[in-house]
C-alpha positions as CSV (number, residue, x, y, z in Angstrom):
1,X,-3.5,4.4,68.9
2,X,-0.1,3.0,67.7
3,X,1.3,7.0,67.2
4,X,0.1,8.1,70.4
5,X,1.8,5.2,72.0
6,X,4.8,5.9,70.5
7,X,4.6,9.3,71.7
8,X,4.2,8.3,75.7
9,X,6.3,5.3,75.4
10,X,8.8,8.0,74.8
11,X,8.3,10.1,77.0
12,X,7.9,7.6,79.9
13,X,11.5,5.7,78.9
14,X,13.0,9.0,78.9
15,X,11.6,10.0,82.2
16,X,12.7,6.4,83.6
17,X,15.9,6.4,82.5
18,X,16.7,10.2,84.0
19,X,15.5,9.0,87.2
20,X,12.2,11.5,87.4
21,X,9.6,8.5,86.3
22,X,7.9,9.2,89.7
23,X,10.1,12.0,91.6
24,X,9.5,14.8,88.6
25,X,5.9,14.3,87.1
26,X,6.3,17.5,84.6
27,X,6.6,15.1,81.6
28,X,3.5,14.0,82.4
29,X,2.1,17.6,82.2
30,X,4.2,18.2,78.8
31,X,2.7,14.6,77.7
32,X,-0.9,16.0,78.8
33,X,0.0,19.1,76.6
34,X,1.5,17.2,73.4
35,X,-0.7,14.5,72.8
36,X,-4.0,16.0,71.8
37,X,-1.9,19.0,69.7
38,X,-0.4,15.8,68.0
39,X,-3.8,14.0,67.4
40,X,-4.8,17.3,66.2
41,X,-2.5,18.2,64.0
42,X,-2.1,14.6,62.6
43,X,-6.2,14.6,61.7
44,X,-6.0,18.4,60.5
45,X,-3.2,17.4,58.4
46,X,-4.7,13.8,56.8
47,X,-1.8,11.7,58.4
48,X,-4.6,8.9,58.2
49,X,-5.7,9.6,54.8
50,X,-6.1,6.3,52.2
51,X,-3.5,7.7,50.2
52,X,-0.7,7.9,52.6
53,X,-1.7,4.3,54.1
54,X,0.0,2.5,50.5
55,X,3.0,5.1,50.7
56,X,5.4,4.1,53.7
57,X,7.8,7.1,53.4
58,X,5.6,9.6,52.4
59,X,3.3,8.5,55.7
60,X,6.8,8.7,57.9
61,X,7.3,12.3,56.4
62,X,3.6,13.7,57.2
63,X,3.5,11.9,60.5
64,X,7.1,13.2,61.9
65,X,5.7,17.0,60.4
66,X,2.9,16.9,62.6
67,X,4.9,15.9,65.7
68,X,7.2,18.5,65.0
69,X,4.4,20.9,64.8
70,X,2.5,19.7,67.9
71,X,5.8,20.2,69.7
72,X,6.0,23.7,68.7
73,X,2.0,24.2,69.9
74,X,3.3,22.5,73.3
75,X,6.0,25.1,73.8
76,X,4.0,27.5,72.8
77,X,1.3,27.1,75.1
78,X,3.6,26.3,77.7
79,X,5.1,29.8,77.0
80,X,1.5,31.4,77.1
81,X,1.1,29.4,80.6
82,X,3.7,30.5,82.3
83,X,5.4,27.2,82.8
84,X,7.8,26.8,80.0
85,X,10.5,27.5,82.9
86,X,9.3,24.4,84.4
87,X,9.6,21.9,81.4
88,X,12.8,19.6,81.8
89,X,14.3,20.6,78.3
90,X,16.9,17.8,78.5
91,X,13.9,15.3,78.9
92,X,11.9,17.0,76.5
93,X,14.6,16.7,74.0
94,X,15.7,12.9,74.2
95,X,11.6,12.1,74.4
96,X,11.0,13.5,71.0
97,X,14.1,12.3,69.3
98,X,13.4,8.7,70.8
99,X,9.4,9.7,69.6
100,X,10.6,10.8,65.6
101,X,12.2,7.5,66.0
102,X,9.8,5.2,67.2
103,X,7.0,7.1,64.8
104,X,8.9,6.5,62.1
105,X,9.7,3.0,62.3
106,X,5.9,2.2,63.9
107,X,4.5,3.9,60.9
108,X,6.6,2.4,58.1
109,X,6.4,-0.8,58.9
110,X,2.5,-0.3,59.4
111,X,2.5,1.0,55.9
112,X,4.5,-2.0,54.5
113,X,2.2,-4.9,56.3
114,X,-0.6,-3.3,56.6
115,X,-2.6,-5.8,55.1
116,X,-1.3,-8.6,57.3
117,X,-1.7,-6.1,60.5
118,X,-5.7,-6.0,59.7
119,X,-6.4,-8.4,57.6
120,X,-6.8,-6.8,54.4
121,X,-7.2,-3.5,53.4
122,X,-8.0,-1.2,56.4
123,X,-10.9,1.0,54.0
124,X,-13.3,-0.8,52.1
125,X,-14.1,0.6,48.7
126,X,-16.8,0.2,46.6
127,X,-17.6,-0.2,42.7
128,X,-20.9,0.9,40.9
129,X,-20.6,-0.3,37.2
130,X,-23.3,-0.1,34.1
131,X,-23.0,-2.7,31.5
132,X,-20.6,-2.0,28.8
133,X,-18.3,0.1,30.9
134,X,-14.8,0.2,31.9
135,X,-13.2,-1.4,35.2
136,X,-10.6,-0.1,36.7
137,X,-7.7,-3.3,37.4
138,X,-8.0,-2.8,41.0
139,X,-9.7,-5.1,43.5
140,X,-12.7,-3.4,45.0
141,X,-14.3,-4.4,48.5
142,X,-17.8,-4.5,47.1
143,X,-19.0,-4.6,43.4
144,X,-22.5,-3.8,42.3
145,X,-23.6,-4.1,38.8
146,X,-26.2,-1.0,38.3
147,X,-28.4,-3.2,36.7
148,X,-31.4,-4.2,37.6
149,X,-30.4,-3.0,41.0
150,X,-30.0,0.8,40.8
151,X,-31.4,3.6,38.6
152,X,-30.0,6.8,39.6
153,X,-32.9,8.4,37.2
154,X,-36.1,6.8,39.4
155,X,-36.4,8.6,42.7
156,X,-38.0,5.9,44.4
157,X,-37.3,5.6,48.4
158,X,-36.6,2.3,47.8
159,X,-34.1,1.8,45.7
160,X,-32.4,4.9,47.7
161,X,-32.8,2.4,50.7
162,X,-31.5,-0.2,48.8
163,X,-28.3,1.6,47.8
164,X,-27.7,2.9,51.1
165,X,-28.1,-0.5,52.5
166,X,-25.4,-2.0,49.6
167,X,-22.8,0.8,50.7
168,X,-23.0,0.7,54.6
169,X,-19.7,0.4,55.8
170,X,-18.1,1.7,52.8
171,X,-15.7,4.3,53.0
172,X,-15.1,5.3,49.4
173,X,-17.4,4.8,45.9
174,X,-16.6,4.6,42.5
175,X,-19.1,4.3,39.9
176,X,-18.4,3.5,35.8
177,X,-21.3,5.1,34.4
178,X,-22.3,6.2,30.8
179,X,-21.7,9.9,30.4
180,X,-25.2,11.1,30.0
181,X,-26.3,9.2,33.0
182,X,-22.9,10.9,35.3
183,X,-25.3,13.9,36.7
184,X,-27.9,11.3,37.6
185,X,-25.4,9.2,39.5
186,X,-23.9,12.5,41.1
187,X,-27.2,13.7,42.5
188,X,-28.1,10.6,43.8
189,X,-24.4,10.1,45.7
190,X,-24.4,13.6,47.1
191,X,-26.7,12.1,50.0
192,X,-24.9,9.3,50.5
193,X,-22.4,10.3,53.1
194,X,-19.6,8.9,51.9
195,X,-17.0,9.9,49.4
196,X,-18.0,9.3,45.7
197,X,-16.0,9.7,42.5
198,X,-17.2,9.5,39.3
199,X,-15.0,7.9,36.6
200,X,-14.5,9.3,33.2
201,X,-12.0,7.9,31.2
202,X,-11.6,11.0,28.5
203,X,-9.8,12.7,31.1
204,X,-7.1,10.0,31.7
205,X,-4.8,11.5,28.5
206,X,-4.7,14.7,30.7
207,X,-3.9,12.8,34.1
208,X,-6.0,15.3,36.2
209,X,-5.1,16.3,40.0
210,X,-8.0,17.8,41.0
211,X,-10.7,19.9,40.8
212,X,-11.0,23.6,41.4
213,X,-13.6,26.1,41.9
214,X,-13.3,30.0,39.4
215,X,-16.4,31.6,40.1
216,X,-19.2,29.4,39.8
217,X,-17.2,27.1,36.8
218,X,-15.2,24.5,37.4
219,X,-11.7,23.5,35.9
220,X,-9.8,20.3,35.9
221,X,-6.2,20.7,38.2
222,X,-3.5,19.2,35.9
223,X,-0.5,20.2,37.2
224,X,0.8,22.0,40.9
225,X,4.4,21.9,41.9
226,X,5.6,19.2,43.5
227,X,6.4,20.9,47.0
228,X,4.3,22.8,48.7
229,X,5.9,26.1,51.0
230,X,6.3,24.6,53.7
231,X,8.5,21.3,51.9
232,X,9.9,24.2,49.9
233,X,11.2,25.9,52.8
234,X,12.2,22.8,54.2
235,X,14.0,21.3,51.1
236,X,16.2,24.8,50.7
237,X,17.0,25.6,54.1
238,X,18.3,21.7,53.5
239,X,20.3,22.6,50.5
240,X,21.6,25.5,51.9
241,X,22.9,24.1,55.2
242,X,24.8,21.3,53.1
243,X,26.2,23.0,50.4
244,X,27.2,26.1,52.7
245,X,29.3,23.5,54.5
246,X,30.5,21.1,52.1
247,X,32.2,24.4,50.1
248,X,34.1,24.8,53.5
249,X,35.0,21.3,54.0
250,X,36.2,21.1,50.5
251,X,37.3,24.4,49.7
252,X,41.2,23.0,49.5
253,X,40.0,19.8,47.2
254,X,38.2,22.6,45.5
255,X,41.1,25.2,45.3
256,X,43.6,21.9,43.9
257,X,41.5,20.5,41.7
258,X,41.3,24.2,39.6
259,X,45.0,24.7,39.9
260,X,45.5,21.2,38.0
261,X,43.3,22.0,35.4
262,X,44.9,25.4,34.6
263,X,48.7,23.7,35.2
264,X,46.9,21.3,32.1
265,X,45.6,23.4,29.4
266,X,45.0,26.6,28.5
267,X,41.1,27.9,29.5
268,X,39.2,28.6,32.2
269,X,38.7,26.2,35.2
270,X,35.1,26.4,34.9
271,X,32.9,25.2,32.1
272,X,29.5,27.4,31.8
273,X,26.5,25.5,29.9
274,X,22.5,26.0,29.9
275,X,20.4,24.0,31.3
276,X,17.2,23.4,31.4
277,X,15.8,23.9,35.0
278,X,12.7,24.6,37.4
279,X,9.9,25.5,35.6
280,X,11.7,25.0,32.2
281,X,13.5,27.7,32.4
282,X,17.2,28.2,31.5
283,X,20.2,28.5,33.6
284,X,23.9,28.1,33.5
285,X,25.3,25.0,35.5
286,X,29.2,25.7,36.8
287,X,31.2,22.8,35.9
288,X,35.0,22.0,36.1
289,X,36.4,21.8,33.2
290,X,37.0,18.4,31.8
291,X,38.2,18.7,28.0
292,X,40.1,21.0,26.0
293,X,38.8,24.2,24.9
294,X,38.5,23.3,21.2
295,X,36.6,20.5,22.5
296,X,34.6,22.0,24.9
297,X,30.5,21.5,23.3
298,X,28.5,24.5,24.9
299,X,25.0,23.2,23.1
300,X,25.2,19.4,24.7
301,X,24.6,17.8,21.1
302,X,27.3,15.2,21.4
303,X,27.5,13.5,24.4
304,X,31.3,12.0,26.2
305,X,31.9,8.4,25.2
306,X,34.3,6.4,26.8
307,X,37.6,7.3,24.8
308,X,36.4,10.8,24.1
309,X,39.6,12.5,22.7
310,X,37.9,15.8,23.7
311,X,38.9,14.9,27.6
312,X,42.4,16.0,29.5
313,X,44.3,13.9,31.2
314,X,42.7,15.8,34.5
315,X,39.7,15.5,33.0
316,X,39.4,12.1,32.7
317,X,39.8,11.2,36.5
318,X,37.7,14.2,37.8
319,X,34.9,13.2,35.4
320,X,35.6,9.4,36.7
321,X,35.1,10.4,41.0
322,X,32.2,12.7,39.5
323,X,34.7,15.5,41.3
324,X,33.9,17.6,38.0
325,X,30.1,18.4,39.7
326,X,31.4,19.9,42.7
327,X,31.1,23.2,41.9
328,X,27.5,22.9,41.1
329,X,27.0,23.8,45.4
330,X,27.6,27.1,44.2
331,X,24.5,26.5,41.7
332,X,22.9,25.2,45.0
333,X,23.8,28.3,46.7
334,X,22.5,30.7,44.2
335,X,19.1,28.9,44.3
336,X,19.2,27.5,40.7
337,X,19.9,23.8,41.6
338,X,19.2,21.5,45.0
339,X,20.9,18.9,46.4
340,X,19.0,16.2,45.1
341,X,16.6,16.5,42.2
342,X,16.2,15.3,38.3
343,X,19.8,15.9,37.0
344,X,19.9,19.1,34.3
345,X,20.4,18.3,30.8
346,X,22.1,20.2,28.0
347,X,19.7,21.9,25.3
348,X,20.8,19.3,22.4
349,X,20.8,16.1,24.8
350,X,19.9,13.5,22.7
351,X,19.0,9.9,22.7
352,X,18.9,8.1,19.9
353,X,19.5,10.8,17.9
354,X,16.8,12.5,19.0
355,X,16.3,15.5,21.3
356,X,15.3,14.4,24.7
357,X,11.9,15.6,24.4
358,X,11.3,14.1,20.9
359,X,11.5,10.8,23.0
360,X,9.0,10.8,25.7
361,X,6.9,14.0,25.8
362,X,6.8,13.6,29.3
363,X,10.1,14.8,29.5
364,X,8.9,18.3,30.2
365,X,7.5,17.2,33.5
366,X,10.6,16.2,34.9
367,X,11.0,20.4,35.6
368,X,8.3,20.7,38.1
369,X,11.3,21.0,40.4
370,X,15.0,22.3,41.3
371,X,17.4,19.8,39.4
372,X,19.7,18.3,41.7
373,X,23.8,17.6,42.1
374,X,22.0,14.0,42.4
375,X,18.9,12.0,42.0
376,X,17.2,8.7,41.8
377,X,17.9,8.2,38.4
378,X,21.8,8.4,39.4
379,X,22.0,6.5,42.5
380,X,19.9,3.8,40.5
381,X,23.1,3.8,38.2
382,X,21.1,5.9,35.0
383,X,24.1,8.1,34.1
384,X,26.7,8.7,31.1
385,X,26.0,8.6,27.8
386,X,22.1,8.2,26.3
387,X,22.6,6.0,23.1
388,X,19.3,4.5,22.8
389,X,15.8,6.0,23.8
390,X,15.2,3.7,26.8
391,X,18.4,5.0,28.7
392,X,16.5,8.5,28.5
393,X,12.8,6.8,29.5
394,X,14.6,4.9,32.9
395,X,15.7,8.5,33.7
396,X,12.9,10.1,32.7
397,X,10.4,7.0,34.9
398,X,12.9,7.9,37.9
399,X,12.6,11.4,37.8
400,X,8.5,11.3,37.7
401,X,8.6,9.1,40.7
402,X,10.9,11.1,42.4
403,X,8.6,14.2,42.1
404,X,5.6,12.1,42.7
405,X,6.4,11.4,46.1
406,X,9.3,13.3,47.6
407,X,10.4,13.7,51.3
408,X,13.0,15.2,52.6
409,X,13.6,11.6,54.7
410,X,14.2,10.5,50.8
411,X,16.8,13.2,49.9
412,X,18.7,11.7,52.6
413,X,18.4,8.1,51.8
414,X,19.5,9.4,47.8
415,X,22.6,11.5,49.2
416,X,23.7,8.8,51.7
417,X,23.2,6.1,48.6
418,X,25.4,8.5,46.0
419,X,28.4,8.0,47.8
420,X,28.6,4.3,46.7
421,X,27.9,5.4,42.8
422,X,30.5,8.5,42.5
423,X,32.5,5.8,40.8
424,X,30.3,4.2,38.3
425,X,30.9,2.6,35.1
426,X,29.2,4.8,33.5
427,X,31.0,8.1,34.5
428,X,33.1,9.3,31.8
């Protein structure tokens, strides 16, 4: 109700304020044509889901995606019609920015008070628990100890009745069961008709996403990328558009900056490394170069301190204004980097004295995605050198998160936030 408000609110202001509230009634047609393809869409595309109603900008993200695609169905079928002619494009165009606007500040701020808005969680789920077993530390709507109460093994109309009556107005179940009973409890949930979930705690050291279907077995899911193609497509037409004209813009920064590093010392402007990227694989990051020749390490195993002898004079202040990165756009360009993603480390980074990966095997999830000119670990002021193992875990914890729940809303919010860390304590 609160979307589709936003929506005609919209559309009427617009109308209002262009004098055609009552004089042109097309928008009302276009409303008549948008609204349902919206409350389509949004339904198809499980803007309402559980999941999204604890996760503000992810919510804002798959809300202002199914606008943008209900829009398209609109002018579509307005096409098809024979009326797209007709459609005030001016008033079309000021509706739906003033719509993506009012959508995305209704449904954030939903998300954050949500609790407050309905008083308490808006779905009620349910716990099913045999003695002796695990709890998840969450707080359930309903609790039901299994004993005496339910035995998924006695087929008895009754105690059906009497679970269906202990689960109406439930809208997800979760039952803690001992493993040779989880087939019992499965067949006597599949009638239920509502969503059930079996817990089983062996699979937690594997951190499953799913299940899939190969034939008639089944596998556990435990790892897709991060983006699907349509965020993909999204995310690089993104990086492309920015770094396409941010090497125009500062092309003569660009151009300076190389001139005063080969005026300095003898080398090439540019300093090649590998790096570890998507998917693990290796790739070589473009760099200006920052120290001597002699000094240059091409395997990452000792990192810059603060009175590196190893840095020039040129060095030193493009290294400080993080200027040294800039020519990682053409990374951006060629596809091997982003804009914004989990920053690319040498082979031999180490923390510690050990090798990234020696510290937090989770480090090798981090590559599920594009590394980026920036990230959250950056703008949350994790950068420079990695001298004990929890300056590589913060990283590593911002990375994950940033994976975990990325929008292209939040890849603004990062870039935006960078420009007040390019000079950072830590950059040298």
């Amino acid at each position: 109700m609160l979307d589709l408000l936003c929506i005609t609110i919209s559309f009427a202001v617009t109308a209002m304020a262009r004098d055609m509230l009552f004089s042109d009634m097309s928008w009302i047609f276009i409303l008549g044509l948008i609204l349902p393809s919206y409350l389509v869409v949004a339904l198809n595309g499980k803007v309402y889901s559980i999941r999204l109603l604890s996760q503000p900008w992810p919510a804002v993200g798959r809300t202002l995606r199914a606008y943008l695609i209900a829009l398209g169905v609109m002018t579509l079928a307005g096409f098809y019609l024979k009326v797209s002619e007709e459609f005030p494009r001016l008033t079309v165009a000021l509706a739906s920015l003033l719509a993506m606007t009012l959508l995305t500040l209704s449904r954030y701020y939903f998300v954050r008070f949500r609790r407050a808005i309905v008083g308490g969680e808006p779905y009620s789920v349910a716990l099913i628990w045999e003695p002796h077993q695990p709890v998840p530390p969450i707080d359930f709507s309903v609790r039901i100890a299994a004993d005496g109460f339910a035995d998924p093994e006695r087929h008895d109309p009754v105690m059906y009745d009497r679970l269906a009556r202990a689960l109406r107005g439930v809208d997800n179940v979760v039952v803690s069961c001992h493993a040779n009973r989880r087939a019992a409890w499965t067949h006597a949930l599949k009638g239920a008709g509502i969503q059930s979930e079996i817990l089983m705690p062996e699979l937690q050291s594997l951190a499953p996403l799913g299940m899939s279907l190969h034939g008639t077995m089944a596998s556990v899911v435990v790892s897709h990328g991060p983006l699907n193609l349509a965020d993909r497509l999204v995310k690089r037409a993104f990086d492309l558009a920015l770094a396409s004209v941010s090497v125009l813009l500062l092309s003569p920064m660009l151009l300076l900056i190389a001139l005063l590093i080969k005026l300095e010392s003898r080398g090439p402007v540019f300093f090649r490394q590998d790096r570890i990227g998507r998917s693990n694989q290796v790739f070589k990051i473009l760099k200006f170069r920052s120290m001597t020749v002699e000094g240059a390490d091409g395997h990452g195993s000792r990192s810059a301190s603060r009175d590196d002898d190893r840095i020039t004079r040129v060095g030193k202040f493009i290294r400080r204004t993080s200027l040294d990165e800039l020519p990682q756009l053409f990374n951006v360009l060629a596809g091997t980097m982003s804009i914004v993603g989990p920053r690319p480390h040498a082979l031999g980074s180490r923390a510690a004295d050990k090798l990234f990966w020696e510290v937090d095997t989770r480090y090798w999830h981090r590559h599920a995605a594009k590394p980026g000119l920036t990230g959250l670990a950056q703008v949350r002021g994790y950068r420079g050198a990695t001298i004990v193992e929890d300056d590589l875990r913060n990283r590593l914890q911002a990375d994950l998160e940033y994976l975990e729940a990325w929008t292209i809303w939040r890849d603004f919010k990062i870039i935006v936030a960078t420009f007040q860390v390019l000079v950072h304590k830590n950059a040298f």
